[in-house]
N, C-alpha and C positions, 0 to 999 in steps of 0.2 A: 617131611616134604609137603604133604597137605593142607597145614596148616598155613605153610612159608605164601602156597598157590592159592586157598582163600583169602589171606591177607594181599597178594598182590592183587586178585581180582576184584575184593571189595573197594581197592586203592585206584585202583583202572577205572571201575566205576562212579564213584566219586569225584574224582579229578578231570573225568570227562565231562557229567552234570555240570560239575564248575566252570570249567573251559566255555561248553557248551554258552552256557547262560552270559559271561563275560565277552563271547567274540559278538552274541548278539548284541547287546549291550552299545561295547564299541558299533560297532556297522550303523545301527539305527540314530547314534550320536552322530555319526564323521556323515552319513546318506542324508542325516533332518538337518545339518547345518550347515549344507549345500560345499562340504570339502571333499564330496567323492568316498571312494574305497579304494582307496590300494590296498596290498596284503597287510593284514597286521598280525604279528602274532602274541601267542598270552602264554608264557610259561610258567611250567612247575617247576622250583629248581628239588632236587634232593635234600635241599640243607631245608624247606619248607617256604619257604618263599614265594612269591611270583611277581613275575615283571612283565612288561609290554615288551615287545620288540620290531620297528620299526625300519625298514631300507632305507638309506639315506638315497635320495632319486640323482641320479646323476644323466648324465649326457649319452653313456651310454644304453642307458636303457630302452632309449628309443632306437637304439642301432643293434640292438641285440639279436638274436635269430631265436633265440627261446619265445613263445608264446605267454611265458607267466615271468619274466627276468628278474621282479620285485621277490618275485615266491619263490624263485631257486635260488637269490640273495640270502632270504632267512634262511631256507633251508641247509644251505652252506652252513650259515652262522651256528644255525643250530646243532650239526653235525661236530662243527668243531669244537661247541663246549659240550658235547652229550654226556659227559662223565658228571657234569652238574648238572643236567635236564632230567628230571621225574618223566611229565609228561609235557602236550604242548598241544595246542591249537592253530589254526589259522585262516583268517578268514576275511573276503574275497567274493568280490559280484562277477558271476559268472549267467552266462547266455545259457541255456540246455537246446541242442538241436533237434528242430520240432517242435520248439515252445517259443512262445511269444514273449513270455515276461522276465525277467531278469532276475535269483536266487541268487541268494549267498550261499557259496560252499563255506563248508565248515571240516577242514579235515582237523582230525583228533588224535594224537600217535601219544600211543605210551611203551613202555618198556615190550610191553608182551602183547600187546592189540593197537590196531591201526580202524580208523571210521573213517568214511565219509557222508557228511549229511548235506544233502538240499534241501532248502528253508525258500520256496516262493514266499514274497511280499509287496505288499502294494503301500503304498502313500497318498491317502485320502484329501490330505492338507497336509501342508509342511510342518505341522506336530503331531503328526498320527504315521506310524511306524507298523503297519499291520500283521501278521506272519500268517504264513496258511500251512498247509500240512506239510510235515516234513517226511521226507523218504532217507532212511538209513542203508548205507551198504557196506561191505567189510573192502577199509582202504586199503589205499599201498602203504609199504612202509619206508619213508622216504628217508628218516636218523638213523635207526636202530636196523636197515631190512638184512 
């Protein structure tokens, strides 16, 4: 059983780094070439894979009463196929109340651990993509809770 719990956590670990570095990635792509941020997510599958996944935006999104309607779209999706989901990302510019400037959350869920991170950043020119400190905190677990 030890062994099975290092292997998973070394795997939680890893797949998070990955995550991590890809939702940045995306964000500073879709934020510098003036397309916005909607939710995007970046999946593990089990079989080793990973893919993007994307809310198709519809009409109702704007008439929704959820606050995040794009985020609880993946979320859904992801729920429904979790039997092929490793781990998964998603990430999303968010306001923090209190602050002035505008962070991407980056929530991180895997089988056995849940993150959320804020990543402050600024945009000096439209090719400069900055990041400033990031604050880690133990998320919700919104597939697997």
């Amino acid at each position: 059983m030890a062994k099975w719990r290092e292997t998973t956590s070394a795997e939680c670990q890893q797949d998070f780094d990955d995550l991590f570095d890809v939702c940045v990635e995306i964000a500073a792509e879709r934020i510098i070439e003036n397309w916005g941020l909607d939710p995007v997510a970046v999946v593990n599958a089990t079989s080793g894979g990973q893919r993007v996944l994307v809310a198709p935006r519809s009409e109702t999104d704007r008439n929704s009463s959820s606050r995040s309607p794009i985020r609880d779209w993946l979320v859904a999706d992801l729920r429904a196929t979790s039997d092929d989901v490793r781990s998964y990302g998603i990430v999303s510019n968010v306001t923090v109340e209190g602050a002035s400037d505008t962070r991407l959350e980056i929530l991180l869920e895997h089988r056995e651990y849940a993150m959320q991170i804020l990543v402050p950043y600024t945009m000096p020119d439209t090719r400069t993509f900055d990041l400033g400190p990031t604050k880690a905190a133990l998320g919700q677990r919104l597939v697997w809770g």
